[in-house]
PAZAPA-4460 file (N, C-alpha, C; in steps of 0.05 Angstrom, whole numbers, plus 32768, in hexadecimal, padded with zeros to 4 digits):
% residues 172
    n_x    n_y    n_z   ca_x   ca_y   ca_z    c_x    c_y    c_z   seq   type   mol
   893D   8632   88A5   8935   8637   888A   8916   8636   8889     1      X     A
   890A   8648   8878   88ED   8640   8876   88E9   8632   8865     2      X     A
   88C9   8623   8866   88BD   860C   8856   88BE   8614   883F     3      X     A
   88C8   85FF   8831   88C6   85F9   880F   88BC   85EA   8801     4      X     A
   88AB   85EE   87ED   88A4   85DD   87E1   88B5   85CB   87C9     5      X     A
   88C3   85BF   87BD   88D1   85B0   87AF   88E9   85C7   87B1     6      X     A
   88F2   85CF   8794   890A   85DF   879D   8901   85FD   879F     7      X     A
   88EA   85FD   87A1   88DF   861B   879E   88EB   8636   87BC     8      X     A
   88EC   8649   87B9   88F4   8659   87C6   88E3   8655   87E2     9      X     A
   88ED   8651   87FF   88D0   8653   880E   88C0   8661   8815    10      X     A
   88AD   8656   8819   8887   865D   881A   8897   8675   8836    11      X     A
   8897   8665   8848   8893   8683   885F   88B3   8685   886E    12      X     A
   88CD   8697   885B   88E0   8690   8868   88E7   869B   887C    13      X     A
   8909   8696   8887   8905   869A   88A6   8904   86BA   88A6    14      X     A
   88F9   86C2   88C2   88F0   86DB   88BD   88F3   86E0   88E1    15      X     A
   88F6   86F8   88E6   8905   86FA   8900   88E8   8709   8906    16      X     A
   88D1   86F2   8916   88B6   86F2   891E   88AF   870C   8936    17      X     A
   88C5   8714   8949   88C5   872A   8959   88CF   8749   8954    18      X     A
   88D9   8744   8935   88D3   8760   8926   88BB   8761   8917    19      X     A
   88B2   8749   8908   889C   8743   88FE   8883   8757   8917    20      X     A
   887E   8750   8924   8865   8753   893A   886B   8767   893A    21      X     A
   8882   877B   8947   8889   8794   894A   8883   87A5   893A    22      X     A
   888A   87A1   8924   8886   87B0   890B   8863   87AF   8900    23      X     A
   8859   879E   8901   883F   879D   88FC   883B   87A8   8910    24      X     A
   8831   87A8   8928   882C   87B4   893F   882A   87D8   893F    25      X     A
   8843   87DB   893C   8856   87F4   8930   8836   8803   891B    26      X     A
   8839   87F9   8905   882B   87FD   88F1   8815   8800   88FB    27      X     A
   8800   87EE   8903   87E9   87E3   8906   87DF   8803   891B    28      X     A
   87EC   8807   8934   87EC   8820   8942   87E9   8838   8937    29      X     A
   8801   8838   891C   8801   8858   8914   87EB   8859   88FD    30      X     A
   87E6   8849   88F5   87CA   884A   88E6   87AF   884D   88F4    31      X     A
   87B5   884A   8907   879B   8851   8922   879D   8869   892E    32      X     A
   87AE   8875   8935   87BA   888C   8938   87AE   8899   8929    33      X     A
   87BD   88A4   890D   87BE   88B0   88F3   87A0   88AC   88F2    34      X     A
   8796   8898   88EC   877C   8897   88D9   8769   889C   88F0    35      X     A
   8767   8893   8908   8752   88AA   891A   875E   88C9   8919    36      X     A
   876E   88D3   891B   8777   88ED   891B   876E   88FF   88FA    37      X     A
   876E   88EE   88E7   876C   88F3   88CD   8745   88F8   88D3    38      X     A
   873A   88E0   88D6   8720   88DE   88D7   8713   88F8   88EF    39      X     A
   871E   88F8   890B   871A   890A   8915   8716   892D   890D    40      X     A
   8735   892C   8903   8738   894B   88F9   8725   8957   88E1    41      X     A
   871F   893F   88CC   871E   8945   88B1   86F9   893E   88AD    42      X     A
   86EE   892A   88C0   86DC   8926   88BA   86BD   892B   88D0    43      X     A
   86CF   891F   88E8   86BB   8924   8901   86BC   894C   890F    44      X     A
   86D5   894B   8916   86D1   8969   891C   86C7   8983   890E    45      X     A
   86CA   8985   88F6   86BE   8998   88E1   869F   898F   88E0    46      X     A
   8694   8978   88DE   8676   8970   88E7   8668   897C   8903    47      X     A
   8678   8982   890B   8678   8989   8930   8676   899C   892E    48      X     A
   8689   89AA   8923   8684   89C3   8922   866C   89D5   8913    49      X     A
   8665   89C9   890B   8644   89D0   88F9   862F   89CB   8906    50      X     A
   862F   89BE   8920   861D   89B3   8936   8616   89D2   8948    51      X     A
   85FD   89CF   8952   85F1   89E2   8966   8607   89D5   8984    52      X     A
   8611   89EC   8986   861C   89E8   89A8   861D   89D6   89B5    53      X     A
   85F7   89D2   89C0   85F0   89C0   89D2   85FF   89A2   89D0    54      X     A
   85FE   899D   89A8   8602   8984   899A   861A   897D   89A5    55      X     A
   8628   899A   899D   8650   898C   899E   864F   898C   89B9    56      X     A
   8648   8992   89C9   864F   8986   89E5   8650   8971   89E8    57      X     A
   862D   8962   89E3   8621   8952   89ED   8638   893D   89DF    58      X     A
   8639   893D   89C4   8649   892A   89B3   8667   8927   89BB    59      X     A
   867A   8942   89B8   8698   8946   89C0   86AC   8938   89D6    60      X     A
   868F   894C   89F0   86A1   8938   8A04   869F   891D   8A14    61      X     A
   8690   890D   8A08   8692   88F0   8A09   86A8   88DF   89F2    62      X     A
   86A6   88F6   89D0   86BB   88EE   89C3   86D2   88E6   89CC    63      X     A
   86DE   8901   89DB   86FA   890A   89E2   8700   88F4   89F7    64      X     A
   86EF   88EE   8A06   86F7   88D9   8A23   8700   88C0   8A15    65      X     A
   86F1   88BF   8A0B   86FA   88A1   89F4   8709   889B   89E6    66      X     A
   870E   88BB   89DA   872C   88B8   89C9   8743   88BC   89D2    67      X     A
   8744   88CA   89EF   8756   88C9   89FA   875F   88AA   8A09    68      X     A
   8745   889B   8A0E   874B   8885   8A14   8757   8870   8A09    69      X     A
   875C   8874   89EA   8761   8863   89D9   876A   886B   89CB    70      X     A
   876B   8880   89C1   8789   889A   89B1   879E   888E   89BF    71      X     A
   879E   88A1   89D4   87BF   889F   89DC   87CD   8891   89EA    72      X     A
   87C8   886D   89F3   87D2   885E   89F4   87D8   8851   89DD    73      X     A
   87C5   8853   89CF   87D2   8844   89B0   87E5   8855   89A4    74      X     A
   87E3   8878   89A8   87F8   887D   8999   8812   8882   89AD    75      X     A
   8814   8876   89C9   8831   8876   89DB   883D   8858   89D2    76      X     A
   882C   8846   89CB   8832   8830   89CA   883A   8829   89AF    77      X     A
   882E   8835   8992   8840   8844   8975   8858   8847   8980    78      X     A
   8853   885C   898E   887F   8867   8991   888A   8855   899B    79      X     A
   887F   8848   89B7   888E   8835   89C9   88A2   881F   89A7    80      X     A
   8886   881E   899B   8893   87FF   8990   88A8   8808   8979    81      X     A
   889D   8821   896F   88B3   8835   895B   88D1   8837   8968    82      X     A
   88D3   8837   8979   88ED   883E   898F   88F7   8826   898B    83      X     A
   88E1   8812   8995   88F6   87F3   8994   88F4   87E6   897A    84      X     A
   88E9   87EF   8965   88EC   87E8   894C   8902   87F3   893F    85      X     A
   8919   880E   8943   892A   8823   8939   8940   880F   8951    86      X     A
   8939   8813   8967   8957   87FF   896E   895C   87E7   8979    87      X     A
   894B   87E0   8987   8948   87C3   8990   894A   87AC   897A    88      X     A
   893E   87B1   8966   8939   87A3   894B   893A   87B5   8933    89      X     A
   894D   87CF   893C   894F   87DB   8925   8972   87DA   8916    90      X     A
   8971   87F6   8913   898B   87FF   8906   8997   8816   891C    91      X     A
   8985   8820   8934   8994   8835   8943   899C   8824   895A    92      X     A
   89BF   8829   895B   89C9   8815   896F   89DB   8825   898A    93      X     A
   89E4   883A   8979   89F2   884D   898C   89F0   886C   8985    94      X     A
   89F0   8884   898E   89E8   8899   898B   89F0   88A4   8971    95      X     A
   8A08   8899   896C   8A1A   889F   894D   8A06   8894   893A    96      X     A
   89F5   8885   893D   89E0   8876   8922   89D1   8886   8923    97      X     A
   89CB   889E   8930   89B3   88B5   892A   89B9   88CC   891F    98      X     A
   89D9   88C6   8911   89DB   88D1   8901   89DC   88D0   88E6    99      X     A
   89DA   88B4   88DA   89D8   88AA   88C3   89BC   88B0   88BA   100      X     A
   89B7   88AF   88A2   899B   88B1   8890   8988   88AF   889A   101      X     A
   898A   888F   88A6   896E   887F   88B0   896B   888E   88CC   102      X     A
   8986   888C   88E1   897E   889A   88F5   8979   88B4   88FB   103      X     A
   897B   88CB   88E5   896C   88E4   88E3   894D   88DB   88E1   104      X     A
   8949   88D3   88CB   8932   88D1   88C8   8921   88C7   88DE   105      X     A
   8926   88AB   88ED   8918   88A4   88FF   8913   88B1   8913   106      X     A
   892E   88BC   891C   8928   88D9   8937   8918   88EC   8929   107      X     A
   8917   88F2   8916   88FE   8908   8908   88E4   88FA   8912   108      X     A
   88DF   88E2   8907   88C5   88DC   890F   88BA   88D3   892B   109      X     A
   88D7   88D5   893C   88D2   88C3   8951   88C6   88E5   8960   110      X     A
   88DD   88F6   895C   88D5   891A   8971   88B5   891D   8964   111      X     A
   88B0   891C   894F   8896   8926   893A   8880   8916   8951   112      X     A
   8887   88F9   894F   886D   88E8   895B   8866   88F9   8974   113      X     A
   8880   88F8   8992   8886   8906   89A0   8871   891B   89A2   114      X     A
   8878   8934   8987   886B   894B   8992   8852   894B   8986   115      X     A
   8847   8940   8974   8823   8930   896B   8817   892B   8979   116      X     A
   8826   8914   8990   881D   8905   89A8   8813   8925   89BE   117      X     A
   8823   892A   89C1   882E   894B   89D3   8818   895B   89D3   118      X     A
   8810   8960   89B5   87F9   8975   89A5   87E5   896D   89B2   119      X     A
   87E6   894F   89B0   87C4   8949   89B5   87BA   8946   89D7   120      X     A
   87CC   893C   89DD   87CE   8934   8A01   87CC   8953   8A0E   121      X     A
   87DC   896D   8A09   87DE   897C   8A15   87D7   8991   8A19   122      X     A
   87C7   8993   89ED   87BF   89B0   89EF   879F   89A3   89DD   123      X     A
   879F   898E   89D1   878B   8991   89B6   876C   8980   89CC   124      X     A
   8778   896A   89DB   8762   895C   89F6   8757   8976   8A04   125      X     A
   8768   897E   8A18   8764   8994   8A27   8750   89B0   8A1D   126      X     A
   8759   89B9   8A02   8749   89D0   89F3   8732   89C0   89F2   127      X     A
   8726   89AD   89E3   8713   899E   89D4   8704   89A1   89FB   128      X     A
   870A   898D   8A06   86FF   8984   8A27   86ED   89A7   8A36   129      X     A
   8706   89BA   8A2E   870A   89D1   8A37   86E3   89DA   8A2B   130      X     A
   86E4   89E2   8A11   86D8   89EF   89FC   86C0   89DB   8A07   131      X     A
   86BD   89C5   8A03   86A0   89B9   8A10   869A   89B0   8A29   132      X     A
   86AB   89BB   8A45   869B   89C1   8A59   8697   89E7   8A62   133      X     A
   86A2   89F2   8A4F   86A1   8A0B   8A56   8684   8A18   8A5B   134      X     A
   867E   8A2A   8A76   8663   8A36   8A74   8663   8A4E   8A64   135      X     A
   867A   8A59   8A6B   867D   8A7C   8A5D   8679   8A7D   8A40   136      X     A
   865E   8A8F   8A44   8650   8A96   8A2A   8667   8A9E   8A15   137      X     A
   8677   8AB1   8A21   8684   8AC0   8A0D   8699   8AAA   89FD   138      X     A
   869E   8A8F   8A02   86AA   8A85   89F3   869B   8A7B   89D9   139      X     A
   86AB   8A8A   89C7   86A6   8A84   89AB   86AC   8A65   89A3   140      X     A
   86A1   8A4A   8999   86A0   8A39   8994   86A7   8A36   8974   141      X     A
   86A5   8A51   896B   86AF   8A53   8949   86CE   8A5A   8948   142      X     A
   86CB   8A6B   8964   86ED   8A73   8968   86FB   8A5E   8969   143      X     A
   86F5   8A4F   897C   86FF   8A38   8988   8706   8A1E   8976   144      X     A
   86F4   8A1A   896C   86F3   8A06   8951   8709   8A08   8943   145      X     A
   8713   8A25   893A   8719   8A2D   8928   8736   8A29   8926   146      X     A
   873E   8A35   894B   8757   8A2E   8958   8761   8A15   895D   147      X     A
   874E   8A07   8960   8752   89E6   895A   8757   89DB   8945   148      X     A
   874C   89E4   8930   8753   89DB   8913   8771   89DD   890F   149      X     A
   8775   89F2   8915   8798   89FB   890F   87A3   89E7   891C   150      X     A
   87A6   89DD   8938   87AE   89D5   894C   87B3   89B7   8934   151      X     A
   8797   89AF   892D   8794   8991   8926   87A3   898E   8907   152      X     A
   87A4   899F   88FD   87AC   89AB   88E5   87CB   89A9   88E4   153      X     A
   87D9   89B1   88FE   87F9   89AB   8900   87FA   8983   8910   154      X     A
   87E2   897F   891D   87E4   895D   8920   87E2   894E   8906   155      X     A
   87D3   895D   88E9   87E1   894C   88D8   87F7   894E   88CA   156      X     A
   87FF   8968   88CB   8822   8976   88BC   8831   895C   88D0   157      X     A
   8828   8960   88EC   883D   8947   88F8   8835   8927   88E8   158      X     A
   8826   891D   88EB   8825   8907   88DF   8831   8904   88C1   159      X     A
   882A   8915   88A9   8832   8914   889D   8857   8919   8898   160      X     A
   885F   8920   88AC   8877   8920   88B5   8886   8909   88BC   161      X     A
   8876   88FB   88CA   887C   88E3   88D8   887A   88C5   88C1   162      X     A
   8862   88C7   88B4   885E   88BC   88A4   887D   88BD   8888   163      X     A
   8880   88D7   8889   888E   88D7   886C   88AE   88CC   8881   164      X     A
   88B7   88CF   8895   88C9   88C5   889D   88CE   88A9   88A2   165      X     A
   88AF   889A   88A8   88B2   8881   88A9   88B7   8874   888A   166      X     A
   88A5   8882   8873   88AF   8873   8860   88CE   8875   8857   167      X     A
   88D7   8892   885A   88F2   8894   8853   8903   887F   885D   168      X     A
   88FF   8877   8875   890F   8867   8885   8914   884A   8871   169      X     A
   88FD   8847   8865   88FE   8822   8850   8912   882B   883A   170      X     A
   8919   8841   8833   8929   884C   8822   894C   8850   8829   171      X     A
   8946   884A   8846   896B   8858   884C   897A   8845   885D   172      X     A
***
């Protein structure tokens, strides 16, 4: 039982401390995720792109090394703990539970993270890395930008995906 003060309801009751961590954890990740991806797409890259050449080089590809350094372990390590938050300490216990409410929804956000993760690791690093060591004149850097926007543009349709599935999930 947790501590009480006289007969009052308790101050911190019992509370199962290794979903506690998980779940914060869980959280704490996809808000790092999301909100560098949000900040990236919406605020730093469109700045970049208004830069002389030389700039977004010089600036980009030191960005990208870093965010790949710290992007995408934080966001394997989001899903890792999403996975063991849905069944280890969730509600998905056997394949038949991914068919109920909650477990639609969570496989929505679990494939969504999946292919977000996917976007960025395989095509959105690579283009960006690509576009600022390239020598060939003829690559357009407006083209390029532009093709990236889209690219980053479906990384937030996914988050927002992901997002609206995680809240659905407190609902079902």
């Amino acid at each position: 039982m947790g501590r009480t003060f006289g007969n009052a309801e308790p101050i911190l009751p019992d509370m199962d401390w290794g979903l506690f961590a998980v779940q914060w954890l869980h959280v704490l990740g996809g808000i790092f995720w999301f909100g560098g991806s949000l900040f990236g797409n919406l605020a730093v890259f469109p700045v970049v792109l208004k830069l002389p050449e030389q700039i977004q080089r010089a600036f980009m590809a030191p960005l990208i090394e870093r965010t790949d350094r710290i992007v995408v372990p934080v966001a394997i390590g989001t899903i890792f703990l999403g996975v063991v938050r849905g069944t280890v300490l969730g509600r998905i216990h056997t394949v038949a539970d991914l068919g109920t409410p909650y477990g639609i929804a969570w496989l929505i956000g679990l494939l969504v993270a999946v292919g977000v993760l996917a976007l960025g690791v395989l095509y959105l690093s690579p283009s960006v890395r690509k576009l600022m060591t390239s020598t060939d004149s003829g690559v357009s850097f407006a083209q390029a930008g532009r093709r990236l926007q889209v690219a980053a543009a479906a990384d937030q349709l996914g988050f927002f995906v992901i997002f609206t599935a995680m809240i659905s999930m407190r609902f079902l």
